[in-house]
N, C-alpha and C positions, 0 to 999 in steps of 0.2 A: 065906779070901781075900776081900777086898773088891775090888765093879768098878764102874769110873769107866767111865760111859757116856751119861747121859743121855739113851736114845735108845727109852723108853720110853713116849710119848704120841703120841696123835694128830695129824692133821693132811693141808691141803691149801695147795697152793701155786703161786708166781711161777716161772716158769720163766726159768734163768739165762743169760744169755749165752752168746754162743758161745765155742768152744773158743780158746786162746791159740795164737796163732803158735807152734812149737817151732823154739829155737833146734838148731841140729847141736852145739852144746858143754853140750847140758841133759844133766844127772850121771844114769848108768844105778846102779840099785842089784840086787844079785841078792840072794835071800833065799834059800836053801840050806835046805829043809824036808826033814823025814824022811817025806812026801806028795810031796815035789819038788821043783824050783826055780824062784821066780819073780822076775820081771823086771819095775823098774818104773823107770820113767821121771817124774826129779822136777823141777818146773816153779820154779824159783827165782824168776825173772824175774814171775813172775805171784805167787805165795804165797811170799813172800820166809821172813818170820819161821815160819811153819808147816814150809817145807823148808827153812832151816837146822838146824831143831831135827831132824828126822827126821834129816838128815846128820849131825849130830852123834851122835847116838844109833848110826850107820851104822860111821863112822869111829872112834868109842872102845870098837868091840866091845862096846856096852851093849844088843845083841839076842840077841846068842853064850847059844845054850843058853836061851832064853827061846821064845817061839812063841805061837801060836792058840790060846784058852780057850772062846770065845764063837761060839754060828753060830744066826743070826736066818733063818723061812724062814714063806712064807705059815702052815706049820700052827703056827708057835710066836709068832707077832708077836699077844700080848695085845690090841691096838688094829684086828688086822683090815683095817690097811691094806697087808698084802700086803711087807713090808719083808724085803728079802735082802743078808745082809752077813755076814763075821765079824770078828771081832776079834781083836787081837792085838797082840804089843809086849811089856814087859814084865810075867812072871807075877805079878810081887808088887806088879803095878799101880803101884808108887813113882816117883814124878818122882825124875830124875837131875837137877839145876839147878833152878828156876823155870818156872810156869806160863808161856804165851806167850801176846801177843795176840790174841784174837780176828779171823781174816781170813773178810771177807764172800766170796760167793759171786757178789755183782755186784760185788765189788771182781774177783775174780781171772779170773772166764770162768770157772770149770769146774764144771760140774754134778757133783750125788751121783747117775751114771750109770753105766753096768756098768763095770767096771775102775777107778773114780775112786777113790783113797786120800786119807781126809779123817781128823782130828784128831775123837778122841771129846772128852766134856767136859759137864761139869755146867752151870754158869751162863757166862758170856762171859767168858773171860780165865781162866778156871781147867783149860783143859786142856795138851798135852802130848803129844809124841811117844812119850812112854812106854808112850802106849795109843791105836791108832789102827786104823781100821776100812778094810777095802774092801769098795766096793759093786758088787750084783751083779744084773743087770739094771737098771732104771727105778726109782732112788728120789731123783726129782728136789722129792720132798717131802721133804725133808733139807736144801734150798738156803732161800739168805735169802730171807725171807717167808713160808715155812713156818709151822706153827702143831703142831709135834712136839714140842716145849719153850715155854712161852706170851711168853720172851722173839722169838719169830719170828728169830733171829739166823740160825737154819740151823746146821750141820758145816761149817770149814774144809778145804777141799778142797787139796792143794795136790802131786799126784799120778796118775799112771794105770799099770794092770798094762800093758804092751806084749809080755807073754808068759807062759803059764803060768795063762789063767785055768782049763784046766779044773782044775788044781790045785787052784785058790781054789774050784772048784766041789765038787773031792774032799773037801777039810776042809770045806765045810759039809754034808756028807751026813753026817758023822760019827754017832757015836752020842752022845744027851746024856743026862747026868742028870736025873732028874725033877725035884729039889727044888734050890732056890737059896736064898743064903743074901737075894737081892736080889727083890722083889718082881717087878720088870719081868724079870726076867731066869731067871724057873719056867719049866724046860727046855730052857731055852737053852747051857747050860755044856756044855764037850766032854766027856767021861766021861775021854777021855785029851787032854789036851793036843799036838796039834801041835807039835816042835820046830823051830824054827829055830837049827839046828847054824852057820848064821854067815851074815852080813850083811856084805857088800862091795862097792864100788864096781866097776862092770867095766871 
Protein backbone atom coordinates (compact mmCIF):
# COMPACT_ATOMS: atom_id res chain seq x y z
CA UNK A 1 0.00 0.00 0.00
CA UNK A 2 1.23 3.27 -0.92
CA UNK A 3 0.25 6.71 1.26
CA UNK A 4 -0.38 10.04 -0.16
CA UNK A 5 0.20 12.53 2.56
CA UNK A 6 2.63 14.70 2.60
CA UNK A 7 2.55 15.64 6.04
CA UNK A 8 5.75 14.75 6.94
CA UNK A 9 7.95 17.88 7.83
CA UNK A 10 8.39 20.51 9.95
CA UNK A 11 7.22 23.69 10.59
CA UNK A 12 5.76 27.07 12.09
CA UNK A 13 3.05 29.27 11.19
CA UNK A 14 0.31 32.16 10.13
CA UNK A 15 -2.51 31.81 11.94
CA UNK A 16 -5.69 31.66 9.64
CA UNK A 17 -8.71 33.46 9.77
CA UNK A 18 -11.66 33.07 11.43
CA UNK A 19 -14.19 30.48 11.06
CA UNK A 20 -16.87 30.98 8.02
CA UNK A 21 -20.33 31.82 8.67
CA UNK A 22 -22.48 28.34 8.48
CA UNK A 23 -25.11 28.26 6.30
CA UNK A 24 -28.51 26.12 7.86
CA UNK A 25 -28.58 24.29 4.24
CA UNK A 26 -24.46 23.36 4.67
CA UNK A 27 -24.54 19.16 3.64
CA UNK A 28 -24.29 16.97 7.02
CA UNK A 29 -22.22 13.75 5.98
CA UNK A 30 -22.27 10.66 8.58
CA UNK A 31 -19.36 8.21 8.40
CA UNK A 32 -20.80 4.96 9.84
CA UNK A 33 -17.23 3.34 11.43
CA UNK A 34 -16.97 -0.03 13.13
CA UNK A 35 -15.28 2.54 16.28
CA UNK A 36 -18.59 4.66 15.52
CA UNK A 37 -20.36 7.21 13.85
CA UNK A 38 -19.16 10.37 12.89
CA UNK A 39 -20.68 13.45 11.82
CA UNK A 40 -19.27 16.23 9.73
CA UNK A 41 -20.49 19.19 8.58
CA UNK A 42 -19.02 20.38 5.00
CA UNK A 43 -18.55 24.03 4.18
CA UNK A 44 -19.20 24.21 0.30
CA UNK A 45 -19.63 27.96 0.31
CA UNK A 46 -16.12 28.50 1.87
CA UNK A 47 -13.84 25.25 0.11
CA UNK A 48 -16.00 24.83 -2.86
CA UNK A 49 -13.83 22.46 -5.09
CA UNK A 50 -12.28 20.55 -1.95
CA UNK A 51 -16.08 19.65 -0.68
CA UNK A 52 -17.44 18.80 -3.87
CA UNK A 53 -14.98 16.24 -4.33
CA UNK A 54 -15.48 14.88 -0.68
CA UNK A 55 -19.40 14.84 -1.67
CA UNK A 56 -18.84 13.20 -4.60
CA UNK A 57 -16.87 10.52 -3.01
CA UNK A 58 -19.97 10.59 -0.25
CA UNK A 59 -22.72 10.26 -2.67
CA UNK A 60 -21.15 7.41 -5.27
CA UNK A 61 -20.66 5.22 -2.27
CA UNK A 62 -16.62 5.45 -3.05
CA UNK A 63 -16.07 5.40 1.01
CA UNK A 64 -18.38 2.09 1.54
CA UNK A 65 -16.08 -0.54 3.02
CA UNK A 66 -12.92 1.60 2.88
CA UNK A 67 -11.88 3.54 6.31
CA UNK A 68 -8.81 5.05 8.73
CA UNK A 69 -4.98 3.51 7.91
CA UNK A 70 -3.13 6.37 9.34
CA UNK A 71 -3.04 8.01 13.36
CA UNK A 72 -0.19 10.84 13.82
CA UNK A 73 0.15 11.48 17.80
CA UNK A 74 2.88 13.58 19.76
CA UNK A 75 4.92 10.14 20.38
CA UNK A 76 4.82 9.18 16.60
CA UNK A 77 5.22 12.73 14.64
CA UNK A 78 9.18 12.39 13.45
CA UNK A 79 9.32 16.24 13.42
CA UNK A 80 8.40 16.69 17.16
CA UNK A 81 6.06 19.19 16.41
CA UNK A 82 3.47 17.64 18.31
CA UNK A 83 0.99 16.74 15.18
CA UNK A 84 -2.51 14.94 15.85
CA UNK A 85 -4.67 13.60 13.09
CA UNK A 86 -5.67 10.46 11.34
CA UNK A 87 -6.39 9.56 8.13
CA UNK A 88 -8.43 8.13 5.87
CA UNK A 89 -10.48 7.76 2.67
CA UNK A 90 -9.78 5.47 0.35
CA UNK A 91 -7.55 2.09 1.29
CA UNK A 92 -6.02 1.72 -1.87
CA UNK A 93 -5.27 5.53 -1.73
CA UNK A 94 -6.32 5.63 -5.66
CA UNK A 95 -8.01 8.90 -6.89
CA UNK A 96 -11.60 8.12 -8.30
CA UNK A 97 -11.60 11.20 -11.10
CA UNK A 98 -8.70 13.89 -10.94
CA UNK A 99 -6.51 15.69 -8.66
CA UNK A 100 -8.25 19.01 -7.37
CA UNK A 101 -7.23 22.51 -6.76
CA UNK A 102 -5.26 23.41 -4.22
CA UNK A 103 -7.73 25.71 -1.69
CA UNK A 104 -5.63 28.11 0.66
CA UNK A 105 -6.56 28.38 4.15
CA UNK A 106 -6.81 32.22 4.02
CA UNK A 107 -8.70 31.70 1.02
CA UNK A 108 -11.57 29.61 2.92
CA UNK A 109 -11.38 30.78 7.01
CA UNK A 110 -10.84 27.40 8.38
CA UNK A 111 -8.01 26.39 10.27
CA UNK A 112 -6.23 22.68 10.65
CA UNK A 113 -7.86 22.86 14.33
CA UNK A 114 -9.42 20.07 16.40
CA UNK A 115 -12.34 18.69 14.34
CA UNK A 116 -11.15 20.43 10.97
CA UNK A 117 -11.32 17.79 7.81
CA UNK A 118 -8.60 19.03 5.22
CA UNK A 119 -7.39 17.22 1.86
CA UNK A 120 -4.06 15.41 2.28
CA UNK A 121 -1.61 15.87 -0.78
CA UNK A 122 1.92 15.87 -1.89
CA UNK A 123 2.73 19.07 -3.91
CA UNK A 124 -0.42 21.77 -4.70
CA UNK A 125 -2.90 20.58 -6.93
CA UNK A 126 -2.05 16.87 -6.64
CA UNK A 127 -4.48 15.84 -3.86
CA UNK A 128 -7.93 14.41 -3.43
CA UNK A 129 -10.84 13.35 -1.52
CA UNK A 130 -9.61 10.02 -1.88
CA UNK A 131 -7.44 10.55 1.21
CA UNK A 132 -8.13 13.15 3.63
CA UNK A 133 -7.16 13.78 7.27
CA UNK A 134 -8.91 15.25 10.56
CA UNK A 135 -7.38 17.14 12.94
CA UNK A 136 -7.25 16.79 16.40
CA UNK A 137 -6.41 19.45 18.73
CA UNK A 138 -4.15 22.63 17.56
CA UNK A 139 -2.42 21.96 14.35
CA UNK A 140 -2.81 25.34 13.06
CA UNK A 141 0.74 24.67 11.50
CA UNK A 142 -0.85 22.79 8.79
CA UNK A 143 -2.63 26.27 7.37
CA UNK A 144 -1.22 28.58 4.64
CA UNK A 145 2.17 29.78 5.65
CA UNK A 146 3.20 26.92 7.30
CA UNK A 147 6.57 25.57 6.54
CA UNK A 148 5.49 21.52 6.99
CA UNK A 149 5.92 21.14 3.20
CA UNK A 150 8.68 23.90 1.92
CA UNK A 151 5.96 24.93 -0.77
CA UNK A 152 4.16 26.93 2.57
CA UNK A 153 0.64 26.21 0.77
CA UNK A 154 -0.71 24.56 4.07
CA UNK A 155 -3.81 21.35 3.86
CA UNK A 156 -7.08 22.37 2.27
CA UNK A 157 -9.44 22.55 4.79
CA UNK A 158 -12.69 22.32 3.77
CA UNK A 159 -14.71 20.68 6.73
CA UNK A 160 -15.39 20.10 10.54
CA UNK A 161 -16.39 16.81 12.78
CA UNK A 162 -19.78 18.48 14.57
CA UNK A 163 -20.06 15.00 16.47
CA UNK A 164 -18.20 11.89 17.27
CA UNK A 165 -14.81 13.37 17.96
CA UNK A 166 -14.27 11.10 20.74
CA UNK A 167 -14.42 8.44 18.05
CA UNK A 168 -11.75 10.27 15.96
CA UNK A 169 -9.96 10.11 19.32
CA UNK A 170 -10.70 6.12 19.60
CA UNK A 171 -9.05 5.37 16.16
CA UNK A 172 -6.22 7.29 16.94
CA UNK A 173 -5.35 5.34 20.03
CA UNK A 174 -5.30 2.50 17.89
CA UNK A 175 -2.67 0.01 17.82
CA UNK A 176 0.31 0.74 14.86
CA UNK A 177 2.60 -1.11 13.07
CA UNK A 178 6.15 -0.54 13.63
CA UNK A 179 7.60 -0.49 10.23
CA UNK A 180 6.18 1.47 7.01
CA UNK A 181 6.58 1.06 3.88
CA UNK A 182 6.94 5.21 3.88
CA UNK A 183 9.69 7.02 5.59
CA UNK A 184 7.42 9.76 7.43
CA UNK A 185 5.01 7.65 8.17
CA UNK A 186 7.41 4.61 10.71
CA UNK A 187 4.56 3.77 13.20
CA UNK A 188 2.17 5.48 12.21
CA UNK A 189 -0.11 2.89 10.09
CA UNK A 190 -3.14 1.23 12.05
CA UNK A 191 -2.27 -2.51 12.66
CA UNK A 192 -6.02 -2.91 11.56
CA UNK A 193 -7.69 -0.64 9.64
CA UNK A 194 -10.82 1.24 10.62
CA UNK A 195 -13.95 0.57 8.50
CA UNK A 196 -16.02 2.80 7.25
CA UNK A 197 -19.03 0.44 6.49
CA UNK A 198 -20.94 3.62 4.72
CA UNK A 199 -20.80 7.28 4.11
CA UNK A 200 -24.10 9.22 3.70
CA UNK A 201 -25.68 12.38 3.66
CA UNK A 202 -28.03 12.82 6.69
Amino acid sequence: MRFIFGLGLGLTLAACSSEPQLSNLAPVVILETTAGPIEITVYPEAAPMSAADFLRYVDGGLYNEQGFYRTVRADNDPRGMGMSLIQGGRLDQEMIGGPIAHELTTQTGISNRDGAVAIARLEPGTGSAAYFFINIGNNDFLDTGGTRNPDGQGYATFARVTDGLDVVRAIQSGEVIATSSEAATQGQILAKPVIITRAYRK
